[in-house]
N, C-alpha and C positions, 0 to 999 in steps of 0.2 A: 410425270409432268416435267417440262424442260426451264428452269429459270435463264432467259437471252441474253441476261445482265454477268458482265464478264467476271470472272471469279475474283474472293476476295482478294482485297487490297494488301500486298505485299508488307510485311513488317517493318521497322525502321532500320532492321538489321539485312535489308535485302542490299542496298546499297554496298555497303561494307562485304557482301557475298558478288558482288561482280566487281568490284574496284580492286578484289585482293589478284595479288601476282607474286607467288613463291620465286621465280625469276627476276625478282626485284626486290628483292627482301625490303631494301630501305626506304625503297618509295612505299613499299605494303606499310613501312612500320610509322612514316608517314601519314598514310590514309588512316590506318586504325584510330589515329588521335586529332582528325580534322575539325571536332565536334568540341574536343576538349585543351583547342589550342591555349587558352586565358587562361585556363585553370595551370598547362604544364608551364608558361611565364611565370606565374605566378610563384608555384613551385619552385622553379631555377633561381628566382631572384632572393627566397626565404634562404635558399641552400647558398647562394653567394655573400649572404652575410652573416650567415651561420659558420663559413669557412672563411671569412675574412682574417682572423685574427694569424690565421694561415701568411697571411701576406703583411701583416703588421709587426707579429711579435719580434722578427729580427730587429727590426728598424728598432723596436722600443729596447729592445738588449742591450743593442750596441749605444744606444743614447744613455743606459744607466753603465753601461762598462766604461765608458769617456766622462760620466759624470763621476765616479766614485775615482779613475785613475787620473784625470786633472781637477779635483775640487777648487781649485784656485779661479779656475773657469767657467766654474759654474756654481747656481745658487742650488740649494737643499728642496726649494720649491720646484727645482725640474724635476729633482726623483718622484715628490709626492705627485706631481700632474701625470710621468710616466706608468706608475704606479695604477694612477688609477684610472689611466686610460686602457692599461691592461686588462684590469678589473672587469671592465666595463666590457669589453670585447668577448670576455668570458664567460662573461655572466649569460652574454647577449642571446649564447648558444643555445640554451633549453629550450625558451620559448619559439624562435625560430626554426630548428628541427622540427617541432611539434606540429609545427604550419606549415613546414616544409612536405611533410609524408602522408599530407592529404588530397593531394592532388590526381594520383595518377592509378589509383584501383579500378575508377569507370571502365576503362580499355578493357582488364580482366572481364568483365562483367557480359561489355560491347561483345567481345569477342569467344568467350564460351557460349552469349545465348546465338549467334550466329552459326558457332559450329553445331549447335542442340537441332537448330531451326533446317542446319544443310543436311544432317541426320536421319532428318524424318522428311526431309523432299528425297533422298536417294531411293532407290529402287531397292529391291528386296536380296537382287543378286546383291548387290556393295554388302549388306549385312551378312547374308550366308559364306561371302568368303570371307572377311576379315573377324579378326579376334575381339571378341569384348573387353579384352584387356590390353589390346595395341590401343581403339578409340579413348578407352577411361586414359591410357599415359597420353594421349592426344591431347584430352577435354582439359585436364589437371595438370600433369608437369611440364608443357610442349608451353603452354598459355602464361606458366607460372614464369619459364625462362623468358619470354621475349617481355614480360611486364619489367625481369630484372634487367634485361637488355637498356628498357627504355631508361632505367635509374644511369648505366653505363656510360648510352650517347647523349643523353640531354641532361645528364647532372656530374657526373664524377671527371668526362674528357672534358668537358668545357670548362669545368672548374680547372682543371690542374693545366690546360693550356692555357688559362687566365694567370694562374699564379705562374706559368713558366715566362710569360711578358713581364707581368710585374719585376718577378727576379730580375731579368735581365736589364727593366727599365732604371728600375734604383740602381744596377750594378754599374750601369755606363755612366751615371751621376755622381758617382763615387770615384768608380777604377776601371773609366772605357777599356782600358788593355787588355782587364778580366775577364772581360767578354770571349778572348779566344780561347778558355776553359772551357765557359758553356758553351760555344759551337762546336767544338770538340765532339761534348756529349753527342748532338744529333745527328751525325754519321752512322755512328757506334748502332744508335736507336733504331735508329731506320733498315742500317742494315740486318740486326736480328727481326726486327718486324717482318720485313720482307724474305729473307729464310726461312723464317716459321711458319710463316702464312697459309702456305699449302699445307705439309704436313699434320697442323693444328688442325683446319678445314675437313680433312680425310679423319684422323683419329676420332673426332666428334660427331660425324655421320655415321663410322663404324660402330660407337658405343651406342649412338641413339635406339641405331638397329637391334643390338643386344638388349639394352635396356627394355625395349618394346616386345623383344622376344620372351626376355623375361616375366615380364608382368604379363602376358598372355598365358606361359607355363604355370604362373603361381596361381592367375584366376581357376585354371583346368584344375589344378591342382588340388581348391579347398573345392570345385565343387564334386570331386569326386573322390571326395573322403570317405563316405557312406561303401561305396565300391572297393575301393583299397581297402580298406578293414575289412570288411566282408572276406573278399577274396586271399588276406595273408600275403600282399604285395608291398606291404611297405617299403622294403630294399628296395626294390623295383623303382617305386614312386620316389624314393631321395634320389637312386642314381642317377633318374630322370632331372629333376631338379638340382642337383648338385651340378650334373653336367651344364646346363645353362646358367648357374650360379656361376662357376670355371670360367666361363664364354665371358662372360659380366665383368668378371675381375679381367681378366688377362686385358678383353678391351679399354676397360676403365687403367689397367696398369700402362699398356700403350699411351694413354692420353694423360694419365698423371707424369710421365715419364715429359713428355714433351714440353708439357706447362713447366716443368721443375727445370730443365733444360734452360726454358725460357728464364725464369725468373734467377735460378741462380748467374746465369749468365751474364743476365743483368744488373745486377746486384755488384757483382764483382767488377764487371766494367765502371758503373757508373762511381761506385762506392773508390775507386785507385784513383779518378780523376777530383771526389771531393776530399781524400787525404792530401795529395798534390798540391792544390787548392790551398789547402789550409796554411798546410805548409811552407807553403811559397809565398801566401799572403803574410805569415809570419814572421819570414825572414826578413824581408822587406821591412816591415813594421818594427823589427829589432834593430836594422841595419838603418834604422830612419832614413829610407827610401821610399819615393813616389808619396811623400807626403801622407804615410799608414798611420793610422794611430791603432791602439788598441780594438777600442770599436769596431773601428771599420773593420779589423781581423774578422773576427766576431760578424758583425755583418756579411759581410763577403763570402763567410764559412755557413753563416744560416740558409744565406742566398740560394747558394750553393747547392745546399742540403736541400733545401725546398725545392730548388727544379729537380734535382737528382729524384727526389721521390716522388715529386709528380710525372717523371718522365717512367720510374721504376711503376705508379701503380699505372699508367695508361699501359704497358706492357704487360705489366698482371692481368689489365682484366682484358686484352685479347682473347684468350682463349674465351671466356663468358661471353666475349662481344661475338667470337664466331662460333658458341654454342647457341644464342638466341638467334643468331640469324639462321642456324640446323632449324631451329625451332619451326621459323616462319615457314620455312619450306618443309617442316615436316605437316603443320596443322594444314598449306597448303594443297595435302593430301587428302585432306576430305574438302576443304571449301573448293577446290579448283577442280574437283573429281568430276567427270562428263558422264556417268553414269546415274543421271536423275530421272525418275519417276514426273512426265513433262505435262504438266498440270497448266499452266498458266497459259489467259489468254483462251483458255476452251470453257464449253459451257457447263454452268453450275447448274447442278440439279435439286428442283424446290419440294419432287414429291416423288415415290419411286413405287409404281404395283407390283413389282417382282414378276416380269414376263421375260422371258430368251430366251434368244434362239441364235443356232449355233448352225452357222452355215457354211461349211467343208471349214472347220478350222482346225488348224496346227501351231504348234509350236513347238521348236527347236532350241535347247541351251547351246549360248557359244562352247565352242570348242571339243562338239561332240557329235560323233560324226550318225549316231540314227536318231530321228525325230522324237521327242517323247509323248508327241501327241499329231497324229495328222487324219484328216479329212474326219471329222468330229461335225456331225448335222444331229442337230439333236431341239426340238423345242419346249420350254418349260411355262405351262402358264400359269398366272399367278396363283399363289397360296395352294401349290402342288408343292408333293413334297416326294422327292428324288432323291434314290440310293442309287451310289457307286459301288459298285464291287468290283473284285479280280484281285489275282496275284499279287507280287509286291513285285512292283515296276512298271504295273501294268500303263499309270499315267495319270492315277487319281489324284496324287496332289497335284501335281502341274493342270489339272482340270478344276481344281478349287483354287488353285491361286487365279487362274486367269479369270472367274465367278466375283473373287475379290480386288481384283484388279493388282495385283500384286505383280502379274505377267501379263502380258501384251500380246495378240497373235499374232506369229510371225507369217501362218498361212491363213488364210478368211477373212471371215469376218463375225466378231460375237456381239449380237443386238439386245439392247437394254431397254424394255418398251417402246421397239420400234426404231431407236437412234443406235447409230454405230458406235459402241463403247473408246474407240482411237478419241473420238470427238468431244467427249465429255470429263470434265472435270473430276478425276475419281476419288480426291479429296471428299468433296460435297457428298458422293454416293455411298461414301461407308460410312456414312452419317446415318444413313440406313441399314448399315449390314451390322449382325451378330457374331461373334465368332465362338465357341464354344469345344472344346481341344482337349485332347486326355491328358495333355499337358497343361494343367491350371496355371495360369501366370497372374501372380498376386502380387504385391507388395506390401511392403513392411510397415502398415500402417495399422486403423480400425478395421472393423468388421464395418462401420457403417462408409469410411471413404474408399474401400473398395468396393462395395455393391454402386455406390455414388461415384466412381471414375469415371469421367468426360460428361457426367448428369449432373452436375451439383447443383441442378435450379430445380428439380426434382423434389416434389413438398413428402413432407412423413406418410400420407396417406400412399401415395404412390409407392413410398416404399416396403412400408411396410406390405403391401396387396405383393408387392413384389417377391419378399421376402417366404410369405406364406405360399403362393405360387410355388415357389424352389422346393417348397418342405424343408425352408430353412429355420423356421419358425422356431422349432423342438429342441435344437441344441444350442440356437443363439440365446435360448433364454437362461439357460445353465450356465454360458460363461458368466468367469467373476464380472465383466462390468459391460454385461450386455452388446449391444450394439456398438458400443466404445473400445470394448477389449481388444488389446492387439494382438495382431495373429502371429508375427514374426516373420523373418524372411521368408518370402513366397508360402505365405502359413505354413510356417513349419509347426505350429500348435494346434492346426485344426488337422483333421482325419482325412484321407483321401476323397471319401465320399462327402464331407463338410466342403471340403474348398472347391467340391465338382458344385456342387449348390449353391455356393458364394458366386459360383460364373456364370450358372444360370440365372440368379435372382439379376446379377450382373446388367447379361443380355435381356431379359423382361422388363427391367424399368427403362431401356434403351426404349423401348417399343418397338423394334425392327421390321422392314417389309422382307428382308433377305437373313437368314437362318443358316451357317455353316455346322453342321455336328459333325466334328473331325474324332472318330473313333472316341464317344463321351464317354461309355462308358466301358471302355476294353481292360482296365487297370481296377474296375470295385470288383468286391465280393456281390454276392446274391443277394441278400438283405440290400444293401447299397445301392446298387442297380434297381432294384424293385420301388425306391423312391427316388430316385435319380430320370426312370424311365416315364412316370408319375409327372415329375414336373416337366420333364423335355413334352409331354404330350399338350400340357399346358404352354408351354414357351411356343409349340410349332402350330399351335389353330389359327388359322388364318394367314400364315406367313409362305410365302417362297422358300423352302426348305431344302439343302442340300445334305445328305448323311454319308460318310464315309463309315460305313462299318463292317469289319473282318467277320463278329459274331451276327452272322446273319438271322438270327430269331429275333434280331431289334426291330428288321426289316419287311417284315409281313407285310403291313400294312402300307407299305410307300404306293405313291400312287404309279410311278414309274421306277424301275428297273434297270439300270442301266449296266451292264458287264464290261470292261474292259479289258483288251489283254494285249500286249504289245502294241499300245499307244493306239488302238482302233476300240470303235463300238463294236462288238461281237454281238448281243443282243439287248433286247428293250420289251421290258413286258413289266407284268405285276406276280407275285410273286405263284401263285397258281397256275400263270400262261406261261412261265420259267419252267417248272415244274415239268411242267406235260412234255414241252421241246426237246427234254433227254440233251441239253447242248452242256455250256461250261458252269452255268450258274447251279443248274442239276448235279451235276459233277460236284462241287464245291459243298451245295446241302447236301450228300451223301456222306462225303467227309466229315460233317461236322457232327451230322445226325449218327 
């Protein structure tokens, strides 16, 4: 059955997935916070008077250094008001930071569940080439820099270009002439800004890419520790890691090199014009010219100091500033990625009988020049249950993925009770499909919220019927705490043939019309297999079943036959009319028999 009603309603995070532009980092970083405009105000205004005393304490200096070196001029009650205007500015700081660094985590939040959300709209090729461990530094440190990004341009530059007005405001109120000090500085600024710019830009793409390379070596790395010990490779497996550790430092030493460049450079320049500065204000102040007094020294030197360091940290966090904008354009790479799984706008499906029919189809991976699947006619109707067999290469997974919608035909046409699979929403449709794989994919949770993944409205009767169904009944009731005991990563504390039974009970409390057995049971023993087989006969009554399996005695009983071998149907029968035909399936049960 076809639901006309156009597929579900896009998330809140859909917006934020067309609005973004890695080619525009600023406007992207912009967008990400258009929701949270009030909140980032609010923010900037707690951090502006949290650093105000920034822009006070000279004044108040030099008002106690004038009051203690003319007392004749002044009363005992200035110090105490300065004093404790001081106090006051000081004090001011805890509670306004505090209110200050609540404002701007949403964004983080905004923009991991978007990248989670653009994740699982990509197609299946985006997943098979890229690294599990390029995405994780994507989802985590790519997301974590441009949040620190946003403290840089909406809190740290705007303060310290505030405070570098201020300086020069009081400073022309005092000693307009000093002003040609601080313009001095801004050449000097501008011009290392602008030398460094590129090379900064390039160092920080370089290391991202190492960085990203890295954590994909390390993930490879802890999951195939089981293998390296086995095998006596350990050398092997540091040399391998150490060499991309090597790659990590030299690039990180490149970009540490640069920053240091920068900062010491600056430091030195800015720091010979606030000696000068002082200096000069001093002399003057001794020579009782331009009307100095002590204070004003003082003043003038605080001044001074304060734009020099707000000028020194907006130089500092350039390089931060154009490592979060690497950021944008690195997360970029999956939100802006045109390889999606294109679901929207087609129709959702409300009930599926498990019929197809497969009329001349093919499909071709880019960038390879023979077809992995062509002119494939084949019809399944429903609650049949169809094996795949043949060689390795022959085409079977790329014929289970395209069952699953995982692939798309590049030649045909594959029909799903009558309608063109292009046409339908295949979100909605694997709301009916099961998938069941010699590779058990668990997580690190209970035994009861993995058989309950994507079912959790699933009442106890249901599962446990579920449970017994699998023959998982027998060992969940031995663990220490039942249904609740946690397995460990990908159960790593249940048995091979236990976590094959956690993904059958899995699939049964789905209730599925569509049944994948991707080689379920090619990795048990005999005992294992003998209730594994037990429950798959249970799981597959009534369903559209497809079975990938090498050990063909699972397969007797399919109701069809299907042989592949170099991307073609070679034959179709049941396992007796194979038999007789002396062709490749015959072939194959000789070998095995």
């Amino acid at each position: 059955m076809i639901d006309q009603s156009p597929s579900p309603t896009p998330s809140p995070t859909a917006s934020l997935l067309t609005k973004y532009r890695s080619d525009a980092p600023f406007l992207t970083l912009l967008n990400l916070y258009r929701h949270d405009w009030p909140k980032l105000v609010e923010s900037f205004g707690f951090f502006l008077i949290k650093h105000s005393p920034e822009w006070v304490r000279p004044l108040i200096i030099a008002n106690v250094v004038d009051i203690v070196a003319q007392p004749s001029q002044h009363s005992l009650h200035e110090l105490w008001l300065n004093g404790a205007l001081l106090a006051v500015m000081i004090a001011q700081n805890l509670p306004t930071h505090y209110l200050h660094i609540r404002a701007t985590r949403q964004m983080e939040a905004n923009l991991r569940s978007a990248m989670t959300q653009r994740l699982q709209e990509l197609s299946m090729g985006f997943h098979w080439q890229r690294s599990t461990g390029v995405l994780q530094a994507k989802l985590l440190q790519d997301v974590e820099k441009i949040e620190q990004l946003t403290s840089y341009l909406f809190q740290f530059v705007p303060s310290a270009v505030l405070t570098i007005i201020i300086a020069i405001s009081i400073t022309a109120r005092r000693a307009p002439w000093f002003l040609l000090f601080f313009l001095a500085t801004v050449p000097a600024a501008v011009l290392l800004i602008w030398g460094l710019r590129k090379p900064m830009r390039d160092r920080n793409h370089t290391f991202r890419r190492q960085v990203e390379g890295m954590s994909a070596n390390l993930s490879d790395a802890l999951k195939l520790i089981p293998i390296t010990r086995a095998h006596g490779v350990e050398a092997e497996a540091m040399r391998r890691t150490n060499q991309q550790l090597e790659a990590v430092k030299q690039a990180g030493l490149c970009l540490d090199t640069i920053n240091a460049i920068t900062n010491a450079s600056t430091w030195v320049v800015l720091r010979s014009f606030n000696a000068l500065c002082l200096i000069t204000a001093a002399w003057l102040a001794y020579q009782g010219r331009q009307g100095l007094t002590a204070g004003d020294v003082v003043l003038l030197s605080g001044y001074f100091d304060t734009l020099t360091t707000s000028t020194v940290m907006i130089l500092t966090v350039m390089p931060q500033i154009s490592t979060g904008f690497e950021a944008i354009r690195s997360v970029g790479e999956v939100l802006e990625c045109p390889d999606l799984e294109q679901n929207q706008g087609k129709l959702a499906i409300a009930h599926v009988q498990g019929n197809f029919r497969f009329d001349q189809v093919g499909f071709a991976y880019p960038h390879q020049v023979h077809a992995a699947l062509h002119n494939i006619s084949l019809i399944v109707p429903p609650g049949q249950t169809i094996a795949l067999v043949g060689p390795s290469g022959a085409g079977k997974s790329t014929f289970i993925n395209l069952v699953i919608g995982f692939l798309r035909p590049t030649q045909g046409t594959l029909y799903l009770d009558g309608q063109d699979m292009n046409g339908l929403d295949l979100r909605t449709y694997r709301r009916w499909v099961s998938v069941v794989s010699q590779d058990t994919i668990l997580f690190e949770g209970t035994v009861r919220e993995n058989i309950l993944y994507g079912t959790d409205s699933a009442d106890e009767q249901k599962l446990h019927w579920a449970i017994e169904a699998a023959n998982a009944d027998e060992f969940i009731h031995r663990l220490p705490q039942g249904l609740d005991t946690l397995i460990g990563e990908n159960g790593a504390k249940l048995s091979g043939g236990q976590r094959q039974r956690l993904t059958i009970a899995r699939a049964l409390i789905r209730d599925p019309r569509v049944l994948i057995l991707d080689e379920a049971t090619a990795s048990l023993d005999t005992a294992s297999e003998s209730l594994i087989q037990s429950a798959l006969q249970q799981l597959m009554g009534g369903r559209t079943t497809f079975v990938v399996a090498h050990r063909l005695s699972t397969i007797r009983r399919a109701d069809q036959i299907v042989v592949l071998n170099q991307g073609q149907i070679v034959e179709v029968g049941t396992h007796p009319e194979l038999l007789k035909v002396e062709g490749l399936y015959a072939s194959l049960h000789r070998l095995q028999s």
